[in-house]
C-alpha positions in Angstrom: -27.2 4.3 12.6 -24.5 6.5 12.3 -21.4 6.3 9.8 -19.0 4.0 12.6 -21.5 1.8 13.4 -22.3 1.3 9.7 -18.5 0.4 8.8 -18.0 -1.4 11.6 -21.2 -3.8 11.3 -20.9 -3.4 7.7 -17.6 -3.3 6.2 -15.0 -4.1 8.3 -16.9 -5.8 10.7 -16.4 -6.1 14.6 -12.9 -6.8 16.6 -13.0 -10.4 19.5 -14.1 -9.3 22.8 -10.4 -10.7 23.6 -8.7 -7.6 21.7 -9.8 -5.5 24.7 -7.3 -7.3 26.8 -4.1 -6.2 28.0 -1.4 -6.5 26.0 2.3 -6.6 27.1 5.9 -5.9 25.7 9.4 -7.0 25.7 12.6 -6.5 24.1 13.0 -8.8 21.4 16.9 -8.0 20.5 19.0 -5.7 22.7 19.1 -1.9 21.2 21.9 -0.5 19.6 23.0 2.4 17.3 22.9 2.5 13.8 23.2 4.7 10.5 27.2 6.1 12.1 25.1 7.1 15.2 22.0 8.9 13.9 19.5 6.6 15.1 18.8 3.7 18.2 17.2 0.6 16.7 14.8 -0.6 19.1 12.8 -4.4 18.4 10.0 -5.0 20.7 7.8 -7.9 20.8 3.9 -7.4 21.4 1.8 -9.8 23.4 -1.7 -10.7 24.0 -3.9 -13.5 25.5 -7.1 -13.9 24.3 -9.0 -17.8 24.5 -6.8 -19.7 22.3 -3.8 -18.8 24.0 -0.9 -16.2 24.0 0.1 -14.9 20.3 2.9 -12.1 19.4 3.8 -10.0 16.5 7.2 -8.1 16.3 7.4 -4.3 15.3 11.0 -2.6 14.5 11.7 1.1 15.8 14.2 3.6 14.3 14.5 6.5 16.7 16.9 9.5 15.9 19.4 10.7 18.2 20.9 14.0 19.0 24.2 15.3 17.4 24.9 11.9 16.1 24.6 9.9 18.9 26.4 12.5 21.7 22.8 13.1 23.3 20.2 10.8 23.9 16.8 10.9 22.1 14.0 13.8 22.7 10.5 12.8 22.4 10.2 12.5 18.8 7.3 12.6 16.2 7.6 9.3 13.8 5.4 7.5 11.4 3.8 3.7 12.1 4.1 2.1 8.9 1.9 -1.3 8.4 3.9 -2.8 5.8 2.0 -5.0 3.3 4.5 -6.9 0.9 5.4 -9.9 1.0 7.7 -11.9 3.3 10.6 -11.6 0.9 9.9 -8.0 0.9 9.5 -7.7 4.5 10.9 -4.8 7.0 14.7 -4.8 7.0 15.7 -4.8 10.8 19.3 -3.5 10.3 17.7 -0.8 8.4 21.0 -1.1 5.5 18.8 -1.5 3.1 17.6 1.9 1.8 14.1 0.8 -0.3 11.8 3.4 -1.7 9.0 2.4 0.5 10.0 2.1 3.7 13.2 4.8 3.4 14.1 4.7 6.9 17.3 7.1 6.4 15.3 9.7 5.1 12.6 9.7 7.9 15.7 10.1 10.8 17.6 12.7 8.9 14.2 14.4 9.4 14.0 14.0 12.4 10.6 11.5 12.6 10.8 7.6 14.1 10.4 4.9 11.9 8.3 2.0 13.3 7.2 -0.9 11.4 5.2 -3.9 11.6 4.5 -6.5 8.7 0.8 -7.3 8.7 1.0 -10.9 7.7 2.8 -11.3 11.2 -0.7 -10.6 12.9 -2.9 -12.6 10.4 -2.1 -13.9 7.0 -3.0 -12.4 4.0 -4.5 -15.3 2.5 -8.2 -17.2 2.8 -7.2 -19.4 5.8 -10.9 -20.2 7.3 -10.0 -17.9 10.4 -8.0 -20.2 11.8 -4.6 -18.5 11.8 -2.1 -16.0 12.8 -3.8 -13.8 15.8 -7.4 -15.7 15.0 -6.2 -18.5 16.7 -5.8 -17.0 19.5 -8.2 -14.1 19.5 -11.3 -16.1 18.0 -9.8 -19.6 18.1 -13.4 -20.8 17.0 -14.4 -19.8 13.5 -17.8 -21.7 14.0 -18.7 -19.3 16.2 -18.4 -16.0 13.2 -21.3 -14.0 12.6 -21.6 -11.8 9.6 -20.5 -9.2 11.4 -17.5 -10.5 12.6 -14.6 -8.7 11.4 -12.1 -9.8 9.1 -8.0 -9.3 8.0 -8.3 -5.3 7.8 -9.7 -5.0 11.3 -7.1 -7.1 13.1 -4.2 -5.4 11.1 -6.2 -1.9 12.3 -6.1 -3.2 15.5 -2.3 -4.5 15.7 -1.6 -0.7 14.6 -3.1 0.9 17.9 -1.2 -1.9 19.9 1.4 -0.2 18.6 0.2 3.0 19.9 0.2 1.4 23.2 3.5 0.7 23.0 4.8 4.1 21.5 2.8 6.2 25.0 5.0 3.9 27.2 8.1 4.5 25.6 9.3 7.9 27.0 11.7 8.5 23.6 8.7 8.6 21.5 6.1 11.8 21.3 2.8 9.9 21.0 1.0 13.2 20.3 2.5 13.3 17.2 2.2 10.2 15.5 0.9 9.5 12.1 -0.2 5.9 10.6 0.6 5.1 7.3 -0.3 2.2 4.7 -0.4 1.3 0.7 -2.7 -0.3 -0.7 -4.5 -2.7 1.3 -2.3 -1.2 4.3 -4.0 2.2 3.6 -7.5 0.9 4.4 -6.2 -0.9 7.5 -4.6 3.2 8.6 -7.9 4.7 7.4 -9.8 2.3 9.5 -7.4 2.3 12.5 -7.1 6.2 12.2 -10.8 6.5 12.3 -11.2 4.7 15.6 -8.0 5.5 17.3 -7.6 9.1 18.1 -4.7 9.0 19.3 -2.9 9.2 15.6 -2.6 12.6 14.6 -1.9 12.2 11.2 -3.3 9.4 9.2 -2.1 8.6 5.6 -3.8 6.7 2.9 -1.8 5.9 -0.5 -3.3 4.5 -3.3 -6.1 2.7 -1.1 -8.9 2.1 -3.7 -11.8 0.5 -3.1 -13.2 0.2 0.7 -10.5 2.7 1.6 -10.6 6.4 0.4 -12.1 5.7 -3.6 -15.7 6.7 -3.4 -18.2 4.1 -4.1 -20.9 6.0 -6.1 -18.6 7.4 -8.5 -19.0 6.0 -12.2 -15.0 5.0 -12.8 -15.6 1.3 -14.9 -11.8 0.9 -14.6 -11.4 0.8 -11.3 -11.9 -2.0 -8.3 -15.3 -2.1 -6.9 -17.5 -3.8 -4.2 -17.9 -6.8 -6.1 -14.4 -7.7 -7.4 -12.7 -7.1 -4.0 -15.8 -9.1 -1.7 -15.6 -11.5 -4.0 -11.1 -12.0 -4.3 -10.1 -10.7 -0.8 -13.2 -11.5 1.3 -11.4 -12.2 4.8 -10.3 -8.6 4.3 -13.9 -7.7 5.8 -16.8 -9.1 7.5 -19.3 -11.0 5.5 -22.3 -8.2 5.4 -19.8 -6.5 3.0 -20.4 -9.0 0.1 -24.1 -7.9 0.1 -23.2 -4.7 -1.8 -21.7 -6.5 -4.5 -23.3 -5.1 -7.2 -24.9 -2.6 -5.4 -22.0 -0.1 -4.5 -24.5 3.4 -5.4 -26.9 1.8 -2.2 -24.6 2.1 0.4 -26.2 4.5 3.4 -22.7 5.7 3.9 -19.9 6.5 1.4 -16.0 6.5 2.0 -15.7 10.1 2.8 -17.7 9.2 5.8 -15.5 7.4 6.6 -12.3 9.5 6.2 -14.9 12.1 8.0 -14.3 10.1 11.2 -10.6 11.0 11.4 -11.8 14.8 11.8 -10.2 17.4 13.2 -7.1 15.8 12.8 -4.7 15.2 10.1 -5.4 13.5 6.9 -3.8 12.7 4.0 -4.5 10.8 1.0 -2.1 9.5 -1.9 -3.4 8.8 -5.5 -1.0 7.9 -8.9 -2.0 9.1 -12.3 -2.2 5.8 -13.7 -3.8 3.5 -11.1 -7.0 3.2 -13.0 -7.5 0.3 -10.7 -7.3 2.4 -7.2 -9.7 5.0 -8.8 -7.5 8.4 -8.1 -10.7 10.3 -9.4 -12.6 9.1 -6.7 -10.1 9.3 -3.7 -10.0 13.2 -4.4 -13.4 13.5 -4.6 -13.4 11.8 -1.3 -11.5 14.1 0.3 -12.7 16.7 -1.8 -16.7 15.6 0.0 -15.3 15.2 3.4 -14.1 19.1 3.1 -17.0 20.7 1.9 -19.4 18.8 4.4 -17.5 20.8 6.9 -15.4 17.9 9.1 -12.2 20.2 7.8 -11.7 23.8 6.2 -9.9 23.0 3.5 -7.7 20.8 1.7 -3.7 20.9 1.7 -3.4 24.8 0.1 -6.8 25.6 0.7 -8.1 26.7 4.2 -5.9 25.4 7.0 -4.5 22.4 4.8 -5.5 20.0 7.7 -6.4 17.1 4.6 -3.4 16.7 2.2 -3.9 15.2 -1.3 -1.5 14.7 -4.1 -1.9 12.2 -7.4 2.0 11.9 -9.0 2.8 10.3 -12.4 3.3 6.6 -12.4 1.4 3.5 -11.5 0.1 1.7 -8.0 3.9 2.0 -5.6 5.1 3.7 -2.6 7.7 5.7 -3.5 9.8 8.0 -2.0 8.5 11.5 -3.4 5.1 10.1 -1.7 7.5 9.8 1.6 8.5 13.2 1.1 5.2 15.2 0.5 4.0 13.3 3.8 7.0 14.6 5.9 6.8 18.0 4.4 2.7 18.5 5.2 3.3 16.4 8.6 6.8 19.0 9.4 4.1 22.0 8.7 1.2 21.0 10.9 2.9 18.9 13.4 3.1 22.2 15.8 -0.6 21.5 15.7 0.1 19.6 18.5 -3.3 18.2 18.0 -5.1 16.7 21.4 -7.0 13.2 21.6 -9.6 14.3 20.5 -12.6 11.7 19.6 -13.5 11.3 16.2 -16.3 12.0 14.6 -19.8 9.6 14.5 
């Protein structure tokens, strides 16, 4: 069995047969300029059909402009950013309010596209028996779950390359040089969407923890394991997962197998010094095991730098000097022009 196989059947199970469908687009608000010219704000709607119906989630562009709005847009690099707080903290549309972790000004000035999506759009973030948000209309019959059906994270993963879909159609946008970021609980749904989509060169990780980048095996007693999260957040995943509670040292493969899959491309993973609970120990040593089984030649200062880590002072946040390490190692490699290349088994 190899390591995809084992995440998909085990972890974060498998997608409807109705999320290989066509999906479809449309304008949801006419574009317009914003930030004094700098940038056209674009808001499409996303469609899909699946058994129970037709269902849609939103997603919010920020695309920079030329000389302040004299020229039109070149194909531009930009970052898809699953956004994971709650609905009062959701995506700002008019992109006026300038908020640590979603800094859109700072991403155009830089010349990189903002695109957003909140996940609770696609499917809640809450135990609702499969039987809302895209489920309904995806896998309108929860009877019919196995235990390797796949839960919240694999949907979100999946909204996140519907995105992608979107992004190769729309000529302003470079979709060879793309990166997918998320925090949290939005950083396993980009590892896991990065590891089956190649089309994301870059794929960014902060502060994921447990069934994201934080290695399993590793003895840290203050962070989240197997059995906590299975047992607190188990529509996250598919329902083999809970049989590791308990057992997190007998898993067949560990997460730098899965951040492995995202090889040759661009990786980069996010700790803070005082998230016990994310286990920044264990998401170096990740990264750190993924290197030295040769997927990459070296991490960020280190070979060709194609895996970025950093761990910063403070606790469990996306902040903006996280924002800015990402654009600085994304603005040196993104020449890399990287092809679609497939990932790794």
């Amino acid at each position: 069995m190899t390591s995809r196989e084992f995440f998909t059947r085990e972890v974060y199970g498998r997608l409807p047969e109705a999320c290989g469908n066509p999906v479809s687009f449309e304008e949801l608000e006419p574009e317009r300029t914003v930030m004094d010219g700098k940038a056209i704000r674009t808001r499409i709607r996303v469609r899909y059909r699946g058994p129970g119906g037709e269902g849609s989630f939103p997603v919010t562009a920020f695309i920079p402009t030329q000389d302040g709005g004299w020229k039109p847009p070149l194909p531009c690099p930009g970052f898809v950013y699953v956004n994971i707080f709650t609905p009062e903290h959701a995506l700002d549309p008019e992109g006026r309010i300038r908020t640590e972790s979603w800094p859109i000004a700072d991403l155009v000035e830089r010349g990189f596209a903002a695109i957003g999506f909140n996940h609770w759009e696609v499917v809640p973030d809450e135990e609702c028996g499969y039987a809302a948000g895209a489920y309904t209309v995806l896998a309108p019959n929860p009877s019919r779950r196995t235990a390797e059906s796949g839960g919240a994270l694999a949907l979100w993963a999946w909204a996140a390359s519907k995105v992608m879909d979107w992004i190769e159609a729309e000529p302003r946008l470079d979709a060879r040089r793309m990166a997918i970021i998320g925090h949290s609980r939005g950083g396993k749904t980009a590892l896991w969407c990065g590891a089956n989509d190649p089309r994301f060169a870059l794929v960014i990780s902060n502060e994921s923890g447990c069934a994201g980048a934080k290695l399993n095996a590793m003895d840290l007693p203050d962070s989240e394991g197997i059995e906590r999260i299975s047992r607190v957040f188990p529509y996250w995943f598919c329902a083999n997962f809970q049989k590791y509670a308990h057992r997190d040292r007998e898993m067949p493969f560990d997460q730098d197998a899965l951040l492995s899959l995202i090889a040759p491309r661009l990786l980069y993973v996010a700790s803070a010094a005082n998230d016990a609970w994310a286990g920044p120990e264990g998401e170096y040593e990740a990264c750190r095991r993924a290197v030295c089984s040769g997927q990459w030649s070296g991490i960020s200062g280190q070979g060709d730098g194609r895996v970025g880590y950093h761990v910063r002072p403070g606790g469990h946040g996306l902040r903006l000097d996280d924002w800015t390490r990402f654009m600085d190692f994304f603005e040196k490699n993104i020449e890399l022009r990287i092809q679609n290349v497939e990932p790794r088994t």
